[in-house]
C-alpha distance (Angstrom), angle and dihedral (degrees) to the residues before:
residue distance angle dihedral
X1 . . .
X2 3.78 . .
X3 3.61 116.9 .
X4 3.58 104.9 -114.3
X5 4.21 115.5 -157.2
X6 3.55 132.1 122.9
X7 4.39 143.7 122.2
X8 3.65 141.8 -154.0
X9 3.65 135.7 -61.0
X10 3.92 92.4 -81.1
X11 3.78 101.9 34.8
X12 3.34 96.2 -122.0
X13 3.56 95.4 119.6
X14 4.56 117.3 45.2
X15 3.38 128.5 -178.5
X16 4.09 142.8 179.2
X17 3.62 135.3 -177.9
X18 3.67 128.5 -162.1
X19 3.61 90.1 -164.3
X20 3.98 126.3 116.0
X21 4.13 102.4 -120.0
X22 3.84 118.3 -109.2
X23 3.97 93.8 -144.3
X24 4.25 141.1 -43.2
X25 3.74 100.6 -108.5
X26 4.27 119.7 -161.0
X27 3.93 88.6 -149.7
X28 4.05 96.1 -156.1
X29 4.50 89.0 -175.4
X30 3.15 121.8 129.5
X31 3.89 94.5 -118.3
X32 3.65 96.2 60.4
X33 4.00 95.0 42.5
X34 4.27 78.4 57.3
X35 3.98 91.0 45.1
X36 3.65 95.5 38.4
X37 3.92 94.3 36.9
X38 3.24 89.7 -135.7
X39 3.82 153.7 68.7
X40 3.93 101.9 -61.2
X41 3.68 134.9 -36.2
X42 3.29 130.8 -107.3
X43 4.03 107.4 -135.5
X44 3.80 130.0 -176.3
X45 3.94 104.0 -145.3
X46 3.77 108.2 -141.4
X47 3.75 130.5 -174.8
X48 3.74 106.2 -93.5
X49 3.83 110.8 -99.1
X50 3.77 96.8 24.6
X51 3.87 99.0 101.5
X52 3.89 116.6 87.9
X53 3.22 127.0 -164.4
X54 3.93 116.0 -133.1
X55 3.89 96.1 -176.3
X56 3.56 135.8 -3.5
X57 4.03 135.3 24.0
X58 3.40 125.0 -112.6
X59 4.15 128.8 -127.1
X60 4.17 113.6 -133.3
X61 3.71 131.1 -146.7
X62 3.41 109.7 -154.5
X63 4.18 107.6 -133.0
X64 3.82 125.2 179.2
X65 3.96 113.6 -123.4
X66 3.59 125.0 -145.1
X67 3.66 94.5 -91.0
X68 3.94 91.3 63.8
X69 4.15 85.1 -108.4
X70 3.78 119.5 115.3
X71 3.73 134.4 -90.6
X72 3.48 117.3 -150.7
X73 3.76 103.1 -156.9
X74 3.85 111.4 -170.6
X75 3.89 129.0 -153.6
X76 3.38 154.8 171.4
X77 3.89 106.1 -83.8
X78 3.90 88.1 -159.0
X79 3.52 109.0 45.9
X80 3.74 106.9 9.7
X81 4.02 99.5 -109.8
X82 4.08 113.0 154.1
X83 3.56 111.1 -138.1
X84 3.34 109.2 176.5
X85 4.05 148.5 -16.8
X86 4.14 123.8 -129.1
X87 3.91 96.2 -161.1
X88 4.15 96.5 -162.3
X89 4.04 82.5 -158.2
X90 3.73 87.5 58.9
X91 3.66 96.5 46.3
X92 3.85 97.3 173.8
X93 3.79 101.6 54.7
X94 3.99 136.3 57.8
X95 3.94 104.4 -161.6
X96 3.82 109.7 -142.9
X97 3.92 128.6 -153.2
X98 3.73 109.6 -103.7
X99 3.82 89.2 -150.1
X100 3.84 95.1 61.0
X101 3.91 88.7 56.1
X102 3.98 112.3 111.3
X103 3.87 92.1 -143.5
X104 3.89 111.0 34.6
X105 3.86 92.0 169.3
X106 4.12 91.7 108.4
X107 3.82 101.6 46.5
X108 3.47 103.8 118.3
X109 3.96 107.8 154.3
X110 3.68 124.9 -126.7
X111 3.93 105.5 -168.0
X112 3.20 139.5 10.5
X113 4.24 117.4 -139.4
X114 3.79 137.6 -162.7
X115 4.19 83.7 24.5
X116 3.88 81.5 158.3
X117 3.77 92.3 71.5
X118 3.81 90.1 35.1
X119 3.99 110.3 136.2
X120 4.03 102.9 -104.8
X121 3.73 91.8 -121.5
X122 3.84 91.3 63.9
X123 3.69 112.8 102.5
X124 4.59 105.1 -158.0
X125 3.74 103.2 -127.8
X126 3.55 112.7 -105.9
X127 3.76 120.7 -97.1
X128 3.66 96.6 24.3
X129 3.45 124.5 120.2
X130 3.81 110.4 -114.1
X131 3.71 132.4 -159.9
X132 4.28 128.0 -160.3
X133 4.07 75.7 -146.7
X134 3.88 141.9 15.6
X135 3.46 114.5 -44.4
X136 3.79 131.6 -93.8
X137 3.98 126.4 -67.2
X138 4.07 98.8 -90.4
């Protein structure tokens, strides 16, 4: 199991999470390519409740999904880093930014979500699963 810790830009905010991850998402919607400033991001789905936060407290933007239902997407007040998405239509999961993990060496991803609203540049790894919309109930 990969050892999964890491924080924002500034280190204000830490995290770990003994949890095994769900899956390594390329989120291709439009919100993350805003968030992320750029063409997806690459999220570590978690079960919900299995990050801890070893020092600081993250701010949250409240965003609208899709599915009408809120995403809670939660930052880095001082420098800006996101750290991690509570979907409320995906109840079970929080999907963490790859980038804020200390140890990146395991990411591999396993889907790749919201492909209909992928930029048309972006080439879907091979081998990946890939979904027109968010991925399947887990």
């Amino acid at each position: 199991m990969p050892k999964i810790a890491g924080g924002c830009l500034c280190g204000a905010v830490k995290y770990t999470c003994a949890a095994e991850p769900i899956m390594v998402a390329l989120c291709n919607c439009l919100h993350c390519q805003k968030q992320s400033g750029s063409a997806y991001s690459v999220n570590v789905a978690v079960p919900k409740g299995s990050l801890q936060f070893t020092s600081g407290k993250t701010a949250i933007y409240q965003d609208t999904g899709s599915s009408g239902m809120p995403v809670y997407r939660h930052f880095c007040a001082n420098c800006g880093s996101p750290i991690f998405s509570d979907v409320v239509a995906r109840p079970e999961l929080d999907w963490l930014k790859a980038g804020t993990l200390d140890d990146t060496s395991w990411v591999k991803p396993t889907a790749s979500i919201w492909c209909e609203s992928a930029q048309t540049w972006v080439k879907q790894p091979e081998g990946v699963a890939s979904f027109m919309q968010g991925p399947p109930a887990t």
